[in-house]
C-alpha positions as CSV (number, residue, x, y, z in Angstrom):
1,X,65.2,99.7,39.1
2,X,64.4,102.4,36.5
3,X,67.0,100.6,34.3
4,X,65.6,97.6,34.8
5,X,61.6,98.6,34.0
6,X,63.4,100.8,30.8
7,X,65.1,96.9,29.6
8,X,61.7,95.2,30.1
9,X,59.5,98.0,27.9
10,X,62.5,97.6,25.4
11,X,61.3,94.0,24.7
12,X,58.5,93.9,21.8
13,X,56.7,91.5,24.0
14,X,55.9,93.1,26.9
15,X,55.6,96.2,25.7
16,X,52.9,95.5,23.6
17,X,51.7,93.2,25.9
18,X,51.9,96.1,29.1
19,X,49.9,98.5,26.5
20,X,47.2,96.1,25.8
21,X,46.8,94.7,29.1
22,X,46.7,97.8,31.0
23,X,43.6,99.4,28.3
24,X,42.1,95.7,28.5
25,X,42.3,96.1,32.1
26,X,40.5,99.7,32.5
27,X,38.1,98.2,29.4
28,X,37.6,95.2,31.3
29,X,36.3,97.5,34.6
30,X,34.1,99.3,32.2
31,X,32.4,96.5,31.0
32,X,31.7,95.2,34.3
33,X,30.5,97.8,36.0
34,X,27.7,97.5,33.2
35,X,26.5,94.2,34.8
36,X,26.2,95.9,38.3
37,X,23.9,98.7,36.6
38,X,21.9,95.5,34.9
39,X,21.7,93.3,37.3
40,X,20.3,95.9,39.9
41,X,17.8,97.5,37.1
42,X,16.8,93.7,35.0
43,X,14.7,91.0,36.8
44,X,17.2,87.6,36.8
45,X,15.2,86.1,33.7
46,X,15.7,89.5,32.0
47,X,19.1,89.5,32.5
48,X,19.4,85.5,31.5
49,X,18.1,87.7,28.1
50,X,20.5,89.8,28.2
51,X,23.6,87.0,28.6
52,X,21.6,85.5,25.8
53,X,21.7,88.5,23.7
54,X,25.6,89.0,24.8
55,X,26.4,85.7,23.6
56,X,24.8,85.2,20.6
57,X,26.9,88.8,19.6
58,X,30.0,86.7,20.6
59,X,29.2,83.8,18.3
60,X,28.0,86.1,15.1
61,X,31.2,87.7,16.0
62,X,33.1,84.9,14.8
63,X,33.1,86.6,11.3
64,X,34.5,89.6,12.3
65,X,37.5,88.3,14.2
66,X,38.4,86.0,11.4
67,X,38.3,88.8,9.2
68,X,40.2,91.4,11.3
69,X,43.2,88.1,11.9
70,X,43.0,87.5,8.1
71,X,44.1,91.4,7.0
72,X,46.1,91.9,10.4
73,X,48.6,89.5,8.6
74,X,48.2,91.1,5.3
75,X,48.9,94.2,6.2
76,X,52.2,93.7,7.9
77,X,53.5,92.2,5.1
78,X,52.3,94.7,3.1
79,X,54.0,97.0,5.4
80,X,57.2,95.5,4.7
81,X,56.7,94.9,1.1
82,X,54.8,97.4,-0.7
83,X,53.2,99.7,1.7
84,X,52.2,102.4,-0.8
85,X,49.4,99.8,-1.5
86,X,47.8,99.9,2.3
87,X,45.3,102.8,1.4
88,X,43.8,100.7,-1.6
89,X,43.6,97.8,0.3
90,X,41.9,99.3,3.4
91,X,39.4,101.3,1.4
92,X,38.3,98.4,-0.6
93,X,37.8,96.1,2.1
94,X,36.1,98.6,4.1
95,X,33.6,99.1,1.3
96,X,32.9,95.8,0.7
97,X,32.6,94.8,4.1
98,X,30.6,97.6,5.0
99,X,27.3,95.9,2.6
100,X,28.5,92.6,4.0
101,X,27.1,93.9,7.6
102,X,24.0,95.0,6.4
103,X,23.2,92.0,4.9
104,X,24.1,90.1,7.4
105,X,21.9,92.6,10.0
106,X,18.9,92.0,7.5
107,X,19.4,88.4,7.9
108,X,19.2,88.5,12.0
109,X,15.7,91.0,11.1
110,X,14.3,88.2,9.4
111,X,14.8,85.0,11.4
112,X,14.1,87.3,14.6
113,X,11.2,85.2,15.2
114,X,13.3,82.1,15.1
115,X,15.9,83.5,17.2
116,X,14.0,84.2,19.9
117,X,12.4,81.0,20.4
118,X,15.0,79.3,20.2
119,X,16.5,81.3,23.4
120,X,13.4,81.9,24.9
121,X,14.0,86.0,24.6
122,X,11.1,87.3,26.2
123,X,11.2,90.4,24.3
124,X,11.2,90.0,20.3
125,X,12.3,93.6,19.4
126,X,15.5,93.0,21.4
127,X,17.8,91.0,19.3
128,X,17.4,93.6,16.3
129,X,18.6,96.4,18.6
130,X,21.3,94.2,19.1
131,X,22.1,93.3,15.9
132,X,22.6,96.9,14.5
133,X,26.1,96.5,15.8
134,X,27.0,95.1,12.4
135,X,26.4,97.9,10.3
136,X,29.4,99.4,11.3
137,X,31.4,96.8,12.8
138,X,33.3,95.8,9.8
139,X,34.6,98.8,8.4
140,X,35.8,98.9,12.2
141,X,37.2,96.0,11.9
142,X,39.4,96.6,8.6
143,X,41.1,100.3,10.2
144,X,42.0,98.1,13.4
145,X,43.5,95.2,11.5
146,X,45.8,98.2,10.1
147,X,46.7,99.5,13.5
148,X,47.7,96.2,14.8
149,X,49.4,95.2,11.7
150,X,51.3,98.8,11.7
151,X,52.1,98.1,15.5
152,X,49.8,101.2,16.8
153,X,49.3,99.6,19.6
154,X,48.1,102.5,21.4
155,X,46.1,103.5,19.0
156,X,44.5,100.1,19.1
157,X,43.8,100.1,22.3
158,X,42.0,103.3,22.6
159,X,40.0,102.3,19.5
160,X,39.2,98.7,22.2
161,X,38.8,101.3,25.2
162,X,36.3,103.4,23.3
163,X,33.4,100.7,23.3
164,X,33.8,99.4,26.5
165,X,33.5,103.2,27.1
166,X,30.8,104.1,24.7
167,X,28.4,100.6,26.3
168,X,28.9,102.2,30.1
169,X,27.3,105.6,28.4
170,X,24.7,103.8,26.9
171,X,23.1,101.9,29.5
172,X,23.9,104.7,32.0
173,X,21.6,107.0,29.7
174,X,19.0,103.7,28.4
175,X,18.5,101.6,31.4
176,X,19.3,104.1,34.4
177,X,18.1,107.4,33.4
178,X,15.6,106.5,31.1
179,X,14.2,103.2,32.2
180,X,13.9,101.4,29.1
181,X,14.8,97.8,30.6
182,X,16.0,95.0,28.2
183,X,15.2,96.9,25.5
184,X,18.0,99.6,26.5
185,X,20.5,97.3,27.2
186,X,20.2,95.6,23.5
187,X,20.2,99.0,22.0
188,X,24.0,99.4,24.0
189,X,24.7,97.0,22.4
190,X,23.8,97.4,19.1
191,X,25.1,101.3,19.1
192,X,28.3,100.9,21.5
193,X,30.8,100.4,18.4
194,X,28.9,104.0,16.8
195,X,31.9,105.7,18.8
196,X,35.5,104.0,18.1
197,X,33.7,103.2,14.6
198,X,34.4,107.4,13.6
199,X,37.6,107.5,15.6
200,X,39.2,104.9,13.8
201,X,38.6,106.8,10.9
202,X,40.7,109.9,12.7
203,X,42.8,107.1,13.9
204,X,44.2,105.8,10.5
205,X,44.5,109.4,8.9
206,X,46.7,110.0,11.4
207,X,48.9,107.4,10.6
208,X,50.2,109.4,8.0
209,X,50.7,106.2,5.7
210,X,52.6,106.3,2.3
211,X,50.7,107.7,-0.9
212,X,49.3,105.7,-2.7
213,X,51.0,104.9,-5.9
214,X,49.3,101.8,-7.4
215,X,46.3,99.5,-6.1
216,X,46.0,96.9,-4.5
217,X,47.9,94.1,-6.4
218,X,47.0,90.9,-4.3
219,X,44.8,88.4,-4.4
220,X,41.7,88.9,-1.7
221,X,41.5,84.9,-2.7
222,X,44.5,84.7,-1.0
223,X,43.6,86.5,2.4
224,X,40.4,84.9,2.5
225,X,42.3,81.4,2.3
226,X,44.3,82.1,4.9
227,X,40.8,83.4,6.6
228,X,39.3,80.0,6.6
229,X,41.8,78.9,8.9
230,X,41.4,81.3,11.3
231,X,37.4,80.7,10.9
232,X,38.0,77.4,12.1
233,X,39.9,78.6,15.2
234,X,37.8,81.0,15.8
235,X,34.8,79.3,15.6
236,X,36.5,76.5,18.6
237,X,37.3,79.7,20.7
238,X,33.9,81.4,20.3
239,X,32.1,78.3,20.9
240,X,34.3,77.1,24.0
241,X,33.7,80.8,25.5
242,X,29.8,81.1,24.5
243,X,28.3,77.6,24.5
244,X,27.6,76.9,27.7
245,X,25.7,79.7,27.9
246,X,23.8,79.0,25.2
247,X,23.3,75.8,26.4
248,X,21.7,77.0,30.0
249,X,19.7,79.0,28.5
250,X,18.2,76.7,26.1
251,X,18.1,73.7,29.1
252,X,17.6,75.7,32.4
253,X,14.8,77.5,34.1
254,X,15.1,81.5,33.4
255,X,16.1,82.0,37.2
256,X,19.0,79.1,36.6
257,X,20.2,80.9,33.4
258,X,20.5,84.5,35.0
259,X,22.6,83.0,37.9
260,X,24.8,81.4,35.5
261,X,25.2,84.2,33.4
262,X,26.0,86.3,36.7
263,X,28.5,83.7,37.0
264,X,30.3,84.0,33.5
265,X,30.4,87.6,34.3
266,X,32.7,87.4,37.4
267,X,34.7,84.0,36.1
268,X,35.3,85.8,32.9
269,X,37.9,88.2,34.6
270,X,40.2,86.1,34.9
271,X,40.1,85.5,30.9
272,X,40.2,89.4,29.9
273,X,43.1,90.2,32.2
274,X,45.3,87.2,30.9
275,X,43.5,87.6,27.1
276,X,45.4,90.4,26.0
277,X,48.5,88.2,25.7
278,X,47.8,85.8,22.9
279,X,46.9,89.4,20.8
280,X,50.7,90.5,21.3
281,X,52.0,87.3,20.6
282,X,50.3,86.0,17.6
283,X,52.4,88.5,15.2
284,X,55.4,88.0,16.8
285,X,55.1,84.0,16.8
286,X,54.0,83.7,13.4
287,X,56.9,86.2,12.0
288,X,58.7,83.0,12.8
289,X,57.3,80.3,10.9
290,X,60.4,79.4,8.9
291,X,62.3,79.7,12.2
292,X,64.1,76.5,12.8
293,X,65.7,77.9,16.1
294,X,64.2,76.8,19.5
295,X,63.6,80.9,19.4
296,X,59.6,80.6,19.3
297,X,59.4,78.2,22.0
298,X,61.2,80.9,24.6
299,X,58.7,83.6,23.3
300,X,55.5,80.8,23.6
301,X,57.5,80.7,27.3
302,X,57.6,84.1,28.3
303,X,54.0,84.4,26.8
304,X,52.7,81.6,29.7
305,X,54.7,83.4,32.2
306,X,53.0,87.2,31.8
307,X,49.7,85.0,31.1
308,X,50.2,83.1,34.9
309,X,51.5,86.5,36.3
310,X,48.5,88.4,35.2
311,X,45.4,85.4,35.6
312,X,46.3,83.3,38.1
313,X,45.9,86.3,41.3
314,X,43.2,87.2,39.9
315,X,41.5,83.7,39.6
316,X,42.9,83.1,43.7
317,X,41.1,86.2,44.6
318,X,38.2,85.5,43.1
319,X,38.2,82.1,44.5
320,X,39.5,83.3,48.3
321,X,36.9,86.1,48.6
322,X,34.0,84.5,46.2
323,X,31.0,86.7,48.4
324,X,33.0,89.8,48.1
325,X,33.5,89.9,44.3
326,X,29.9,88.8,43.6
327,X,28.3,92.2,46.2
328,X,31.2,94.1,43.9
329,X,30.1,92.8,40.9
330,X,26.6,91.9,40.4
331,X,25.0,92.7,43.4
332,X,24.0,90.4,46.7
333,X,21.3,88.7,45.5
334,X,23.4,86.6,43.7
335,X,25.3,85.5,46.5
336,X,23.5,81.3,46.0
337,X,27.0,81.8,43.3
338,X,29.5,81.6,45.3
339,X,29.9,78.4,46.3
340,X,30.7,77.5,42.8
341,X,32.8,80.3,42.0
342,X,36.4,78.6,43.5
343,X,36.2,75.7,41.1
344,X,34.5,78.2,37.8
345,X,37.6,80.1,38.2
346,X,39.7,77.6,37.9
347,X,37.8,76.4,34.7
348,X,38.0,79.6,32.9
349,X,42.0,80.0,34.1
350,X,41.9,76.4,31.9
351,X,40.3,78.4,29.1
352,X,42.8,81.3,29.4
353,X,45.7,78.7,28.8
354,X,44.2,76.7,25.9
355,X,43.6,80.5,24.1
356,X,47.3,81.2,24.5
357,X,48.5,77.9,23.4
358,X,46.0,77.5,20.6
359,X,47.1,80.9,19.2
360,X,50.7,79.7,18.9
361,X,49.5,77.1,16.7
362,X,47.4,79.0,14.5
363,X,50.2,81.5,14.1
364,X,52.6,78.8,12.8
365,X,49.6,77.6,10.7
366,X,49.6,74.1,12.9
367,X,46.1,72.2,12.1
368,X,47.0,69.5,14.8
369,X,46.6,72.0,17.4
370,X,43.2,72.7,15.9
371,X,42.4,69.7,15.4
372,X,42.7,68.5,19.4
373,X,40.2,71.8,19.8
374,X,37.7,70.2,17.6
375,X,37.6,66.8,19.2
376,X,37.2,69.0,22.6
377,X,34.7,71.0,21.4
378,X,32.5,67.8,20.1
379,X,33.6,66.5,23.8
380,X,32.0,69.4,25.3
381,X,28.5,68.9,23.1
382,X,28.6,64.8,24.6
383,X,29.3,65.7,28.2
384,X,26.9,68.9,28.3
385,X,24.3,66.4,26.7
386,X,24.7,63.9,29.2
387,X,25.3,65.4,32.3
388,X,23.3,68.6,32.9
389,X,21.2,68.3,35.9
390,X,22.3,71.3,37.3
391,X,25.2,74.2,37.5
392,X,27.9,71.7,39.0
393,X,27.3,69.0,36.6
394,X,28.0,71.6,33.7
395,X,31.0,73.2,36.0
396,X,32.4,69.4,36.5
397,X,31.7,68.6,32.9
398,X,33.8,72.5,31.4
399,X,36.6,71.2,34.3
400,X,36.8,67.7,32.7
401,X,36.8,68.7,28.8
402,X,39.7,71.8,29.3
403,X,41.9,69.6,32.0
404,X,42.1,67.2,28.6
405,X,42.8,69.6,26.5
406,X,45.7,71.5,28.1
407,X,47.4,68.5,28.4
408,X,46.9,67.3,25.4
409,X,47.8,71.0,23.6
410,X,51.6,70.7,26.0
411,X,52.0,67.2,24.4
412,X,52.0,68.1,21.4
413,X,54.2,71.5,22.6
414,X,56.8,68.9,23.6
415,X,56.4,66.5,20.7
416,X,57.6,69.7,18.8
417,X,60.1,70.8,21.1
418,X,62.1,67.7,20.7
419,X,61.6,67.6,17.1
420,X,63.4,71.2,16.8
421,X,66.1,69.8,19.2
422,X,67.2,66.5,16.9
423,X,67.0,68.7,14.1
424,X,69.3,71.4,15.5
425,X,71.4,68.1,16.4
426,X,71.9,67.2,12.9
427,X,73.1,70.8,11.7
428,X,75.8,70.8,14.3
């Protein structure tokens, strides 16, 4: 047996994907036991806000993700080509991102006004705490692209642990000790990052990387190329995870949009335990671009496998014992949930699955794959528009729209698959 577990950590794969998944699992039960402290201190409409609020952050943070993909990449192969050049690279990004978040944070200060009618935030002040998450977010987000692209992983996932650590502090010491309501929770928010934000700094000079001999000699046109095709996957994901919140909130009575969000909260287990796969395989996939070999398809494989292995127990249990998980999670009054919760966490397992197949085509630079993700996500906008009633129309409606697009995303899977094969055919 010891043999055996010492032969499984040997593997790339599931080391880095044990690592991540283990932090992203003790993260995960950070994070949530901030909705339990919320949803006993907020009103329901109040904590509708404070989904708002959450998701919102989730679509602005669209930008940082595509950034922190874009210089993963270019820092591996930096790391294999001219690594004496990683310090200039990460010190001028850093700077230059670093103004980009306060602009953007003066942009969210000035349409504030906007922002909150448009999701009915009872609160104006709120979504300017929030927002001062991007002042330091993007430097953040340049010394973790160089742990992951350096293969730190456990230096990465400290740096991921630290602000699911850093919110729980926050709102214990905001919203339970000193009662500050919404307005506490958006200031966790916008200060959780203030933690892993200095560590990462600790975090990179420990590294110990190579002296710097010469600057920087790339392109950043280049990266930022590359970046726009990760902005278009990214945008799909963020939107297929964030807007049908948005969407309740904007459509649905304040008492219907906090029972939803209390909703997302518990179905959205199931996509952080089975998340932190697509984040292991992405490097590994798309070091095999040029690989004519049937070799990325076994790693896409084993990839589904941990994925089922880790998501689909926890979507049963969550479906088997729905009243249990929401009195653990966000508190009995929201038991009127759980009657939708067996078929929700079967729609966010759906969601889990298109992530980890979507990344294989983005690693390999595949725009068809993207392309069936856009037609979804326009799919999504037609059916949410016509059929919204109430929470099982919009459950029905998610169900419908990922059921299409799995199989549609292992159609094209095969499609590939049998191209590789008549090609391997031909070189025998």
């Amino acid at each position: 047996m010891k043999l055996n577990i010492k032969n499984l950590l040997s593997d790339k794969l599931i080391r880095g994907t044990f690592i991540l998944t283990v932090v992203s699992f003790l993260s995960s039960v950070l994070n949530y036991l901030v909705h339990p402290l919320l949803t006993r201190r907020l009103t329901i409409p109040e904590y509708g806000d404070y989904q708002a609020l959450l998701s919102f952050l989730m679509v602005l943070s669209i930008v940082s993700t595509v950034i922190g993909t874009a210089f993963i990449r270019e820092f591996s192969l930096l790391s294999a080509t001219a690594p004496e050049e990683i310090k200039s690279l990460r010190r001028r990004a850093a700077g230059r991102l670093f103004y980009f978040g306060l602009i953007l944070f003066f942009l969210v200060f000035v349409f504030s006004g906007f922002l909150n009618r448009l999701f009915k935030i009872s609160q104006p002040t709120t979504i300017i705490f929030s927002a001062l998450s991007f002042i330091c977010i993007f430097p953040l987000i340049i010394n973790r692209a160089l742990l992951s692209g350096r293969q730190y992983f456990s230096a990465l996932s400290l740096s991921n642990f630290l602000d699911a650590f850093s919110r729980l502090v926050l709102v214990l010491i905001l919203v339970v000790l000193q009662p500050l309501g919404l307005i506490g929770a958006a200031l966790a928010l916008g200060l959780g990052n203030l933690l892993p934000f200095f560590v990462s700094f600790w975090q990179v000079k420990k590294i110990n990387l190579p002296a710097q001999v010469k600057q920087f000699s790339g392109s950043f046109k280049k990266i930022w190329r590359y970046g726009l095709l990760v902005l278009w996957f990214t945008a799909l994901s963020q939107f297929f995870y964030n807007f049908d919140m948005l969407f309740v909130k904007s459509f649905f009575t304040p008492e219907e949009a906090g029972l939803y969000g209390a909703l997302l909260t518990i179905g959205r287990i199931v996509y952080f335990i089975g998340g932190s796969i697509s984040l292991v395989m992405f490097p590994v996939i798309a070091n095999l671009k040029e690989d004519k070999s049937r070799h990325k398809y076994k790693i896409l494989g084993k990839s589904l496998a941990l994925m089922s292995l880790l998501a689909i127990p926890a979507a049963a249990f969550i479906a088997l014992f729905p009243k249990l998980v929401i009195k653990i999670i966000v508190g009995a009054k929201y038991l009127s949930i759980a009657d939708y919760l067996p078929l929700f966490s079967l729609v966010i397992l759906l969601l889990t699955l298109i992530t980890v197949l979507s990344q294989y085509f983005l690693a390999l630079a595949k725009r068809r794959g993207l392309i069936v993700l856009t037609v979804a996500a326009v799919g999504e906008v037609m059916l949410l528009a016509l059929f919204h009633s109430d929470i099982w129309s919009v459950i029905y409606s998610l169900l419908f729209i990922f059921s299409v697009t799995v199989i549609t995303l292992l159609i094209l899977l095969g499609i590939g698959y049998k191209a590789t094969n008549k090609e391997l055919e031909v070189k025998i």
